[in-house]
C-alpha positions in Angstrom: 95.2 -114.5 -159.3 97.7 -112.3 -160.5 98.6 -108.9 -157.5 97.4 -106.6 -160.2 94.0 -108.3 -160.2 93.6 -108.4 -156.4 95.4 -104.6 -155.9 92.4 -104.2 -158.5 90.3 -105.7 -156.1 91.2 -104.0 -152.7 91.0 -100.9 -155.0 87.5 -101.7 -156.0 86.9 -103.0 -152.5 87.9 -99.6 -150.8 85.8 -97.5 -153.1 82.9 -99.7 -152.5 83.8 -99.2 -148.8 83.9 -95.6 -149.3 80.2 -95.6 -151.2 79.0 -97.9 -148.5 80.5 -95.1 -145.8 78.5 -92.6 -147.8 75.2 -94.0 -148.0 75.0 -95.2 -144.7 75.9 -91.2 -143.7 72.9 -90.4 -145.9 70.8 -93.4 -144.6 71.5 -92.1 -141.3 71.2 -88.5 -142.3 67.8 -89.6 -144.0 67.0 -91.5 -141.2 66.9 -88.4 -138.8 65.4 -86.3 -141.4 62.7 -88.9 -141.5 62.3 -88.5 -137.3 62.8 -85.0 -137.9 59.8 -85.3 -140.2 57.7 -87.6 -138.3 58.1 -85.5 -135.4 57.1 -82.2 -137.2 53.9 -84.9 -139.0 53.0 -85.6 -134.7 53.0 -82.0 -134.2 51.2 -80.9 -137.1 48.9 -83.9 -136.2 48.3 -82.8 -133.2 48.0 -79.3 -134.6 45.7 -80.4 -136.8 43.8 -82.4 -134.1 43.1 -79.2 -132.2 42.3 -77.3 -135.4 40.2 -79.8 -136.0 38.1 -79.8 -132.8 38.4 -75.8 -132.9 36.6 -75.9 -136.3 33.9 -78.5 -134.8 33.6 -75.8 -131.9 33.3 -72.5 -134.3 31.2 -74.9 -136.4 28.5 -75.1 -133.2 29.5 -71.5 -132.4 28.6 -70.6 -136.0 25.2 -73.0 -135.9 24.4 -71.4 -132.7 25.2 -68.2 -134.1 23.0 -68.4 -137.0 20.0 -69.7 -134.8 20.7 -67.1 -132.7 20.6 -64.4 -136.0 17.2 -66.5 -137.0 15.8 -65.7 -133.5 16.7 -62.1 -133.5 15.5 -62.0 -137.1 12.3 -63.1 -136.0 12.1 -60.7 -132.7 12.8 -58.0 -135.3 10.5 -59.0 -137.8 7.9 -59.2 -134.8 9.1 -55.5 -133.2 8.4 -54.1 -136.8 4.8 -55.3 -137.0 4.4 -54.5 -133.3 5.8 -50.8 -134.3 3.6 -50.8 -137.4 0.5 -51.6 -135.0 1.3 -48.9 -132.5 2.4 -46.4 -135.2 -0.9 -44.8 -134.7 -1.0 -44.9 -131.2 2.4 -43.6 -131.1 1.6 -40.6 -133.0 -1.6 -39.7 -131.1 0.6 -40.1 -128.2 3.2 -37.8 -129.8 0.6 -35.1 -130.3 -0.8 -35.5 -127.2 2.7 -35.6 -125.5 3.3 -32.2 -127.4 0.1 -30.7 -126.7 0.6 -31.1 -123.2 3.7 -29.7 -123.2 2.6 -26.8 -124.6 0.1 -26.8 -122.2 2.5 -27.4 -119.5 4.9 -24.8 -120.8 1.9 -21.7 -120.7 1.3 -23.5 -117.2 4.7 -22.6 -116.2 4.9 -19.2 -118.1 1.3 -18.4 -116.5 2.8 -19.8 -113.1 6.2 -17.7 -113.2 4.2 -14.3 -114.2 1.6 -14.9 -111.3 4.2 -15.6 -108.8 6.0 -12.2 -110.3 2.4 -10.5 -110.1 2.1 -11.9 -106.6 5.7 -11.2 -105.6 4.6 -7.1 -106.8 1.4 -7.2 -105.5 2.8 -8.5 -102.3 5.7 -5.6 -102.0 2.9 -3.1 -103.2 0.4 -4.5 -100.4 3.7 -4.2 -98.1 4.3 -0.8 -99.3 0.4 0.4 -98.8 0.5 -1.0 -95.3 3.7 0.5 -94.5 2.4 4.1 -96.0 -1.3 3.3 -94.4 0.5 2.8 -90.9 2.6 6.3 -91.6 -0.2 8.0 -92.4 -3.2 6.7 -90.1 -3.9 10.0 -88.3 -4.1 11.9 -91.4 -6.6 9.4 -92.7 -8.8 9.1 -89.4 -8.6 13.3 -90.0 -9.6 12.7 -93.4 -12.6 10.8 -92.8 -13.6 12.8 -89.9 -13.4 15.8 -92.2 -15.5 13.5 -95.2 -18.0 12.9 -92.2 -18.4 16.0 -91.4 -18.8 17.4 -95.4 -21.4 15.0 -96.1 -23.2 16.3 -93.6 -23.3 19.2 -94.2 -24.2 18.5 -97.6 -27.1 16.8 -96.2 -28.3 19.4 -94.8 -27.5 21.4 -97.4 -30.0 19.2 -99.6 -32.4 18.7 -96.8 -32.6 22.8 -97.0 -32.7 23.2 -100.6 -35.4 20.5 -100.8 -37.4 22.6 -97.9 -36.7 25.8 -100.3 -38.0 24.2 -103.2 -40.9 22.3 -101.1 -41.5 26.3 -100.0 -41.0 27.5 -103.6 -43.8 25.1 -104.9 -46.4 26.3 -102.6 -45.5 29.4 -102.9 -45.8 29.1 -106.6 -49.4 27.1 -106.0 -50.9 29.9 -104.5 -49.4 32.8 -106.8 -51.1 30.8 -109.7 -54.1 29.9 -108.0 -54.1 33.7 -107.3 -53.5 34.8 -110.3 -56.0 32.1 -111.8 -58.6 33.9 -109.3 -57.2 36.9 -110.4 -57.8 36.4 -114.0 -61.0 35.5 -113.7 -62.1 37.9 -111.2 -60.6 40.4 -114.4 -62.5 38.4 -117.1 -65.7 38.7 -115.0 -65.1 42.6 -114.3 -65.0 42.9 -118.0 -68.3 41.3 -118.7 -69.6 43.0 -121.3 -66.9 45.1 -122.2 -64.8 42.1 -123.9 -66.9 43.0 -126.9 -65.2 46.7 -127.0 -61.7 45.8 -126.4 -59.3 45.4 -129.4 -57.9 41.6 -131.0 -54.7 42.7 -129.4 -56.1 42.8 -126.1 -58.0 39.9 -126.3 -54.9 38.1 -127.5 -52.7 39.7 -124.6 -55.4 37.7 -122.1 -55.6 35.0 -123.7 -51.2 34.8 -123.9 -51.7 35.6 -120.1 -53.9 32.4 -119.3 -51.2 29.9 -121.5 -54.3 29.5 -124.2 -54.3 29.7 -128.0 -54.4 33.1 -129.2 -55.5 32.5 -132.4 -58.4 33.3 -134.4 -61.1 35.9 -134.7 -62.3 38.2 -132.1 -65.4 36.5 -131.8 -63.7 33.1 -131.1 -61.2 34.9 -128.5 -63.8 36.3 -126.7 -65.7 32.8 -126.3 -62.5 31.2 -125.0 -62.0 33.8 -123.0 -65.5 33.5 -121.4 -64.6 29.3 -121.1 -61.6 29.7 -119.4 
């Protein structure tokens, strides 16, 4: 073999070398990337792992959350027909509640004015009391004086009644004089009714309270009756 062929050869050789050189540097350079890689596949792995048992967990949280939303939805759906059934009552009880507090509120309005009416009345009583106490003597005068005007004023009535009492006899016997008198007359004239005038007879007649009217013959005969 000729030097050419084998300086050929080495030359061939050493490039081979050289190529060898490189791809075992990117065999080993692949070969960490590759750990590299398989270290980041453990980790995400294990990442996804945890992910997965944190999805089964917010799977049961969710299941549990959903029976817990089909529970709630049922208390609701109960509350609203319980609220639907006590509607009623809920508005009698409104009215009632608002009644009363009417009521209650006059109560207290009523309350406050009679404890100011009491609270005047009370410094008006106080006042009386204090003006009663200032003035006692002049009212223990007063209704010694009131005593003593009454009575007089009974006696004063006691004496007009004995004045009238002594009027009425008095006046008794002046008619029953006069009614003696009168007749006494009426029998002095007798006869001579006959001769007097219808003026006359009319004047007597006046005299005794009797009608005075008509003719002389019927004025004589009530005259004679009386």
């Amino acid at each position: 073999m000729s030097e050419e062929r084998v300086q050929q050869l080495e030359e061939r050789l050493a490039e081979e070398t050289q190529r060898l050189e490189k791809l075992y540097v990117a065999y080993r350079r692949l070969e960490e990337e590759l750990q590299e890689k398989n270290a980041v596949i453990d980790v995400l792995e294990k990442e996804a792992i945890d992910k997965e048992i944190e999805r089964e967990g917010l799977e049961s949280l969710l299941s549990e959350k959903d029976s817990r939303i089909r529970d709630l939805e049922m208390d609701h759906a109960k509350a609203r027909k319980r609220i639907q059934h006590l509607e009623p009552d809920l508005e009698k009880m409104e009215e009632m509640y608002t009644r009363e507090s009417a009521r209650l509120g006059r109560v207290f309005e009523v309350a406050e004015e009679l404890d100011e009416s009491l609270r005047v009345s009370q410094a008006e009583l106080n006042a009386r009391d204090n003006w009663y106490e200032s003035h006692m003597s002049l009212f223990e005068q007063l209704n010694e004086a009131i005593k003593t005007r009454f009575d007089m004023i009974e006696r004063a009535v006691e004496a007009v009644k004995e004045q009238q009492e002594k009027q009425a006899a008095f006046k008794d016997q002046m008619e029953n004089a006069q009614d003696a008198v009168s007749k006494e007359k009426i029998e002095d004239l007798g006869d001579g009714l006959e001769k007097m005038k219808v003026a006359e007879l009319r004047a007597i007649l006046i005299e005794q309270g009797m009608d005075a009217k008509g003719k002389k013959a019927d004025l004589i005969e009530r005259i004679r009756k009386a």
